[in-house]
RONU-995170 format. One line per field, with one value per residue (C-alpha): residue in one letter; x, y, z; residue number from 0. Coordinates in pm, whole numbers, plus 32768, in hexadecimal, padded with zeros to 4 digits. Layout:
BEGIN
code: A / ...
c1: X / ...
c2: Y / ...
c3: Z / ...
pos: NUM / ...
//
This chain:
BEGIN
code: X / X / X / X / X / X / X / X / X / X / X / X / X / X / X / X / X / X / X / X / X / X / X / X / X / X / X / X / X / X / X / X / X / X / X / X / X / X / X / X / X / X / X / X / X / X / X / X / X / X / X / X / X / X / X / X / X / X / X / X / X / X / X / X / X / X / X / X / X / X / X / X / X / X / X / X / X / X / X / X / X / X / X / X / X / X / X / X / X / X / X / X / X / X / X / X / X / X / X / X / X / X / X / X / X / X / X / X / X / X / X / X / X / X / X / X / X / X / X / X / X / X / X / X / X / X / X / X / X / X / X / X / X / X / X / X / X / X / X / X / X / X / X / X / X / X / X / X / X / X / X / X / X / X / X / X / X / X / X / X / X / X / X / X / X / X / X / X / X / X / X / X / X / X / X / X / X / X / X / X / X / X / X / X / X / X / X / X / X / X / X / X / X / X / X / X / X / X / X / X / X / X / X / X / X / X / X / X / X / X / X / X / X / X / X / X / X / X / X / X / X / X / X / X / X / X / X / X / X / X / X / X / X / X / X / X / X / X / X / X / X / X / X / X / X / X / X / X / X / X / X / X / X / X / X / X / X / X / X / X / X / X / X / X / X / X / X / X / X / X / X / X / X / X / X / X / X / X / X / X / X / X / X / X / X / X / X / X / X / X / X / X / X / X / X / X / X / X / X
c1: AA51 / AB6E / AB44 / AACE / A9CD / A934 / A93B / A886 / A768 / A71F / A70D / A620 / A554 / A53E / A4DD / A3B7 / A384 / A336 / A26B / A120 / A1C7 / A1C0 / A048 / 9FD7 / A055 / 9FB4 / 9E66 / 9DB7 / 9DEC / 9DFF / 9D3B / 9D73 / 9D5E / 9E2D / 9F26 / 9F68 / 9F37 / A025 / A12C / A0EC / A12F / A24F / A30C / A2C2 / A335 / A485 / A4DC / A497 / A5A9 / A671 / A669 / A6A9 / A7CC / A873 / A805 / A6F6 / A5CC / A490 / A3A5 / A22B / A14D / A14A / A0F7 / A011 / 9EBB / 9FBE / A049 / 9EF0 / 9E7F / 9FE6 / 9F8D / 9E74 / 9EAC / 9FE0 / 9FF3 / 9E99 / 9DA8 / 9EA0 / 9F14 / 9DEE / 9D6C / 9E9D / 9E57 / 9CFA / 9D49 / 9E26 / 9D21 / 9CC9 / 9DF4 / 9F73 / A08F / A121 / 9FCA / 9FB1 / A13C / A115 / 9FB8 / A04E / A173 / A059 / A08A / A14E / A044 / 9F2C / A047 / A038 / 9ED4 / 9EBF / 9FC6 / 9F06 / 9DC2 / 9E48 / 9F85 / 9F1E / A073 / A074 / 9FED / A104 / A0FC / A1F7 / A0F3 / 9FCA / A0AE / A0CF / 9FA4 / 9F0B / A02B / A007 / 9E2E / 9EB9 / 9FB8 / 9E96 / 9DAD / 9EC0 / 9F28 / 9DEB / 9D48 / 9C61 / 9B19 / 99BB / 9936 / 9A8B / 9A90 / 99C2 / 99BA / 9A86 / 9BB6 / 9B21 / 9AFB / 9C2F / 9CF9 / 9C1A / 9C80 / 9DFB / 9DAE / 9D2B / 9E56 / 9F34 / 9E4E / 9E6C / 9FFD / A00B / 9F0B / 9FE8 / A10A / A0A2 / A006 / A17A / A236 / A17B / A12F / A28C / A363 / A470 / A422 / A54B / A4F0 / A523 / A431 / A350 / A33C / A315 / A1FC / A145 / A162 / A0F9 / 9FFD / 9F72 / 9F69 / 9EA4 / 9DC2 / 9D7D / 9D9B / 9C27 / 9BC8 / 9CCA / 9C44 / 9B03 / 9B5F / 9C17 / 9CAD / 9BE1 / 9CF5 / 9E33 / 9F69 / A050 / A1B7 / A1C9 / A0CD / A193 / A2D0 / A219 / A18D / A331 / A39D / A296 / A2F0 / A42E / A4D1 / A3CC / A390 / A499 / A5AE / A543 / A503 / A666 / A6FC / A637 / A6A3 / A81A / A7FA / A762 / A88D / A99F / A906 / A7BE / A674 / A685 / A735 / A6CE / A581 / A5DE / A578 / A42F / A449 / A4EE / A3E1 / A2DE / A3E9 / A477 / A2EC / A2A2 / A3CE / A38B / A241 / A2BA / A3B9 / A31C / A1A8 / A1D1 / A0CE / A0EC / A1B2 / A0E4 / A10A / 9FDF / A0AE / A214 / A17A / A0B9 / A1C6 / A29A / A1BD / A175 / A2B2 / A2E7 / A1CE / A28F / A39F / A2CD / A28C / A3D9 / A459 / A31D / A32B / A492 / A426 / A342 / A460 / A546 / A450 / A3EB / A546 / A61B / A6DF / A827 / A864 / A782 / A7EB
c2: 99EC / 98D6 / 97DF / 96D5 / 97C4 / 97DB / 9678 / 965B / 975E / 9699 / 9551 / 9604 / 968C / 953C / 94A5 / 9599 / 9564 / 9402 / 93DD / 946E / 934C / 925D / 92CE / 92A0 / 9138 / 90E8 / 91C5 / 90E8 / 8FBD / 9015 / 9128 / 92A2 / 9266 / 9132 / 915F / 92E4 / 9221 / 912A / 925C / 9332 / 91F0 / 915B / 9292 / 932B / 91B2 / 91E3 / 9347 / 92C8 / 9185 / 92A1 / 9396 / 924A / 91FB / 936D / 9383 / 947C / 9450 / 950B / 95EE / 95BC / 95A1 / 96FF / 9770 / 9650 / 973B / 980D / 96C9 / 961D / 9791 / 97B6 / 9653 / 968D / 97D5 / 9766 / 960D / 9544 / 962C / 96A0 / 954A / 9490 / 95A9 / 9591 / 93FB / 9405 / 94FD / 93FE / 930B / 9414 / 94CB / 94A1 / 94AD / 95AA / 969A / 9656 / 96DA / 9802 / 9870 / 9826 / 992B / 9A2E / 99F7 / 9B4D / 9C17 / 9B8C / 9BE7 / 9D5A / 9D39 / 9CAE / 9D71 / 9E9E / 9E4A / 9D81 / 9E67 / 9FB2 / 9F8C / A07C / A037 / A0EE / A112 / 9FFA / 9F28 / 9FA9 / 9F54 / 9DE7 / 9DB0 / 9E26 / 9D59 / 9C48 / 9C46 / 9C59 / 9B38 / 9A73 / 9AD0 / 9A47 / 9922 / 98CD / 98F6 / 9A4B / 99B9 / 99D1 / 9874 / 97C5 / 9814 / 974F / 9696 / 9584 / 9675 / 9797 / 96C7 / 9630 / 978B / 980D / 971F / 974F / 98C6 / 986A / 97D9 / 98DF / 99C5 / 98CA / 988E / 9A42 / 9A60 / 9949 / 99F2 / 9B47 / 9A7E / 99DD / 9B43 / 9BD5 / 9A98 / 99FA / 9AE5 / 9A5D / 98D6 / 97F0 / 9792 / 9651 / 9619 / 96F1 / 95E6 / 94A0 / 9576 / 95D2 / 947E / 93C8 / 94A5 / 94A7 / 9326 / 9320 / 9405 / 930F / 91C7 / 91A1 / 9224 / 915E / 9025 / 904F / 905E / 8F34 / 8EC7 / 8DF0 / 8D35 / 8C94 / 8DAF / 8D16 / 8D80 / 8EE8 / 8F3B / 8ED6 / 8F84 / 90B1 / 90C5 / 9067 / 915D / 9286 / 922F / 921C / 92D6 / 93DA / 9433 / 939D / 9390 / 94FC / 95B9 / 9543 / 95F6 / 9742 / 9761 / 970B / 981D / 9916 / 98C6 / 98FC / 9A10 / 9A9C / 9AD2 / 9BAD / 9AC3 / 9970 / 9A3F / 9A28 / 98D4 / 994D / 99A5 / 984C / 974D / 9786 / 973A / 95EF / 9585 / 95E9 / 951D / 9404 / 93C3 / 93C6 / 92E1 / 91D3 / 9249 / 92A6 / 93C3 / 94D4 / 9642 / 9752 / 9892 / 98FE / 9832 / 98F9 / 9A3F / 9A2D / 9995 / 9ABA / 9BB6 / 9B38 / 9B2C / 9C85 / 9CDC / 9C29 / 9CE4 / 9E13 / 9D81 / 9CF0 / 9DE7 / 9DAE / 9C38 / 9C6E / 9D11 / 9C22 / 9B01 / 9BDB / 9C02 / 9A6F / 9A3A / 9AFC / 99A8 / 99A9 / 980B / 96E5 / 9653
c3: A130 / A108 / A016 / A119 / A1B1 / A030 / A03D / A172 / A0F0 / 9FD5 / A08D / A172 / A041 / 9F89 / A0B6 / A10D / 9F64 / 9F7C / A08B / 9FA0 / 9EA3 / 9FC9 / A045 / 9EE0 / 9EF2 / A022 / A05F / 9F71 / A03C / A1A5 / A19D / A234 / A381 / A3AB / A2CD / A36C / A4D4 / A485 / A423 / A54D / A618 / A587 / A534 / A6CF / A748 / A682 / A6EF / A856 / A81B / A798 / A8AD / A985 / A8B3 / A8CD / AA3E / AA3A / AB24 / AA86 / AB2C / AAB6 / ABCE / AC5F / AAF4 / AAAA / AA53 / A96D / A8A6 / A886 / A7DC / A714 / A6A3 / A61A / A581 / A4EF / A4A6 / A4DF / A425 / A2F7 / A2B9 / A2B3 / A1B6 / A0DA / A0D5 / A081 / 9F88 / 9EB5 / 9EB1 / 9DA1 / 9D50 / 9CBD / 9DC9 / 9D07 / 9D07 / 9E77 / 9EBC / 9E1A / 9EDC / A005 / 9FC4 / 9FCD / A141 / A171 / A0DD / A1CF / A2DD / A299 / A295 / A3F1 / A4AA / A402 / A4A6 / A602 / A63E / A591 / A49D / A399 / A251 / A195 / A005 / 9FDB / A0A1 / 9FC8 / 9E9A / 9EFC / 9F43 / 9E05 / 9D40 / 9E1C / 9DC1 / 9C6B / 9C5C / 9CEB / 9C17 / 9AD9 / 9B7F / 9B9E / 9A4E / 9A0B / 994C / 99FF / 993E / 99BC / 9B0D / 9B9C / 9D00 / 9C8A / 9C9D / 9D63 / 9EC4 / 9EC7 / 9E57 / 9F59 / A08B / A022 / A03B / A179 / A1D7 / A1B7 / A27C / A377 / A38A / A397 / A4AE / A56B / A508 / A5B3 / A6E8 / A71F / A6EA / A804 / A8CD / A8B6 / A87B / A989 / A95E / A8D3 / A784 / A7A4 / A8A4 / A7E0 / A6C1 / A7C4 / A84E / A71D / A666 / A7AE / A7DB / A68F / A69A / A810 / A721 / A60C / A6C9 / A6EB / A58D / A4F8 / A599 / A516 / A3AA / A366 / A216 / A147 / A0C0 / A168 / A0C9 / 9FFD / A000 / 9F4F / A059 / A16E / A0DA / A0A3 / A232 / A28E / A1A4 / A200 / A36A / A39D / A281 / A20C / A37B / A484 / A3BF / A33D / A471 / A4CE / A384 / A3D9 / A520 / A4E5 / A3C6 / A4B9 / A5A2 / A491 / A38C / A457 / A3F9 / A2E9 / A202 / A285 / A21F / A0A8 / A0B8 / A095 / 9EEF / 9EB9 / 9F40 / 9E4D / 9D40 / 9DE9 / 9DF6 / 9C88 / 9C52 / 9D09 / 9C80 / 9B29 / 9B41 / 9C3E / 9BCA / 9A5C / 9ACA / 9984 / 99BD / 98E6 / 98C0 / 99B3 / 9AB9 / 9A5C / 9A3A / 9B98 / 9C75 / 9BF2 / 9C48 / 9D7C / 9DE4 / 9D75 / 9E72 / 9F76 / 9F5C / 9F91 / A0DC / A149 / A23C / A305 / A2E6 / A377 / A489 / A51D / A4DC / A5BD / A6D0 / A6B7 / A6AB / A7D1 / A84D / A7C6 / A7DB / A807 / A956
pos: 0 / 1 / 2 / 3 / 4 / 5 / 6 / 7 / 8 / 9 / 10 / 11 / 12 / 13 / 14 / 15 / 16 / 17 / 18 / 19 / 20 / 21 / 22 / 23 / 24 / 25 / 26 / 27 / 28 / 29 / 30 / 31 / 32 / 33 / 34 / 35 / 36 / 37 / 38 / 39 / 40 / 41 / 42 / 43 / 44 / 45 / 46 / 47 / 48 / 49 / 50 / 51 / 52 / 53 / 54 / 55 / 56 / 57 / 58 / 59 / 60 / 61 / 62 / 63 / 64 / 65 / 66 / 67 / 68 / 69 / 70 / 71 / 72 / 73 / 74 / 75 / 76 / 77 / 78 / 79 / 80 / 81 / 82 / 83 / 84 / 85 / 86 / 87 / 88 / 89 / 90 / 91 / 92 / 93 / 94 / 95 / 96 / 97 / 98 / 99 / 100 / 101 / 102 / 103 / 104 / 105 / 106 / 107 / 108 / 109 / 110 / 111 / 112 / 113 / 114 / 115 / 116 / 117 / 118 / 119 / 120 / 121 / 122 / 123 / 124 / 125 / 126 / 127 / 128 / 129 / 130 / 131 / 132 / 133 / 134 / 135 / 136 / 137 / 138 / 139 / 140 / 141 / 142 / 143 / 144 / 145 / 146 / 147 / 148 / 149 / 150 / 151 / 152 / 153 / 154 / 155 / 156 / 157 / 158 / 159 / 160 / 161 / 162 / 163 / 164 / 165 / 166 / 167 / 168 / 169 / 170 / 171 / 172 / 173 / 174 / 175 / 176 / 177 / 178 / 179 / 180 / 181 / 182 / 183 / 184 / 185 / 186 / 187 / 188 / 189 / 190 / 191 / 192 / 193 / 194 / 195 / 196 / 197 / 198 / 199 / 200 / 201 / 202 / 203 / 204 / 205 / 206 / 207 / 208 / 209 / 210 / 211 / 212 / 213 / 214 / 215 / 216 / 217 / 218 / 219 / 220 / 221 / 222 / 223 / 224 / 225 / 226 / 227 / 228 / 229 / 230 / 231 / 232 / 233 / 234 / 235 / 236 / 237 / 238 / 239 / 240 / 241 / 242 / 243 / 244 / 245 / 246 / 247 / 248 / 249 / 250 / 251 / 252 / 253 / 254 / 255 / 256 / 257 / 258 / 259 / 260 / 261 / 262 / 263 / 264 / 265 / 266 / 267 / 268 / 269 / 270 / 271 / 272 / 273 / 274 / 275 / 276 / 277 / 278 / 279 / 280 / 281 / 282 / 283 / 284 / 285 / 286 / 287 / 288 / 289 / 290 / 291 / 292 / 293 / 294 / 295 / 296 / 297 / 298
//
């Protein structure tokens, strides 16, 4: 990659970094379901001004049962678990379950699309239980549900994002991409209107708040999905991919600096390992990327 692709991979990856800092900012105050309603919403309204602005006319409706399941599956469910997670959890904790996402992968194509489970894949797995099992702290009498739920629902999460990652390999496997993001953020928000309306904040936000919701909206998703697919058009999938083993470290990052949320050794030693299991898996991951991804240019 040139220099200005690398450039453009690390924007992406701080982006995707800070939006668990900018849902641990805002959760608290707005809630899961309103704050993850408000960044369906505003991020699908943007991409649509965008596709207006480059002259691109999406096609949702003869899909629409697909997107409302794709939203859920991939964008509802998983981030309204990662947000009610950090009601409980750092930023930083939350980032690096979530990379865990390519090991729940290989576990669902295994079981949906009969993939085989190779060694490598056994391998990553077992490194990726045991980078878990670090991160999260190993002692019976200190585990209790105070961290267990919400490491559990972030868990949860990433088992979501793979199943919907699977679902839109085989389901859209010729759809433009950027359609495919207006129709899985607008979906997702149709989703959560109604649930959203029913929990609403206690308090009035105050400014952070509303920076964080602008910030996880338009940069940490908008602004983001535009990065990825400009990187799929001018490296591929395979490296755009690598993106992957630098988010966890942008959100580690960002919650120390903005957060001044502690980096221990536990924290080090399992985000390396997991990682290491990713890597186990990365051909695989690849593969699905390439089939979601078969349109050369965003029209």
């Amino acid at each position: 990659m040139k220099s200005r692709e690398i450039g453009v991979l690390l924007l992406l990856a701080s982006l995707w970094g800070a939006s668990f800092l900018f849902m641990r900012i805002a959760s608290p105050v707005l809630g899961p379901f309103l704050l993850i309603d408000l960044r369906v919403l505003i991020a699908g309204v943007a991409l649509v001004i965008y596709a207006a602005i480059i002259r691109h006319r999406p096609r949702l409706l003869h899909n629409w049962k697909e997107y409302l399941l794709l939203g859920a599956l991939n964008a509802a469910i998983p981030f309204c678990l990662i947000a009610a997670a950090e009601l409980h959890i750092d930023s930083s904790l939350a980032a690096i379950l979530n990379s865990t996402t390519p090991l729940f992968t290989a576990l669902v194509a295994r079981i949906w699309i009969q993939d085989r489970f190779t060694f490598k894949k056994q391998l990553g797995l077992m490194l990726g239980i045991l980078g878990v099992v670090i991160l999260v702290g190993w002692n019976p009498q200190d585990m209790g549900k105070s961290i267990l739920i919400p490491v559990s629902m972030s868990l949860a999460a990433a088992l979501f994002i793979a199943i919907g990652g699977v679902f839109s390999s085989r389901r859209f496997k010729d759809e433009n991409p950027l359609n495919l993001a207006i129709g899985q953020q607008l979906a997702a928000g149709v989703l959560l209107l109604p649930v959203a309306v029913s929990f609403p904040p206690s308090n009035a936000p105050g400014g952070d708040v509303i920076l964080a919701v602008i910030g996880l909206a338009i940069l940490s998703t908008s602004l983001a999905y535009l990065l990825y697919f400009q990187l799929i058009r001018s490296v591929g999938p395979v490296k755009t991919l690598s993106v992957t083993y630098l988010i966890p470290v942008f959100g580690i990052l960002w919650g120390w600096l903005f957060l001044q949320e502690p980096i221990s050794s536990s924290i080090i030693i399992g985000l390396l390992i997991i990682l290491l299991s990713v890597t186990f898996l990365a051909n695989f991951q690849f593969n699905l990327v390439k089939k979601r991804n078969r349109v050369d240019h965003i029209e």
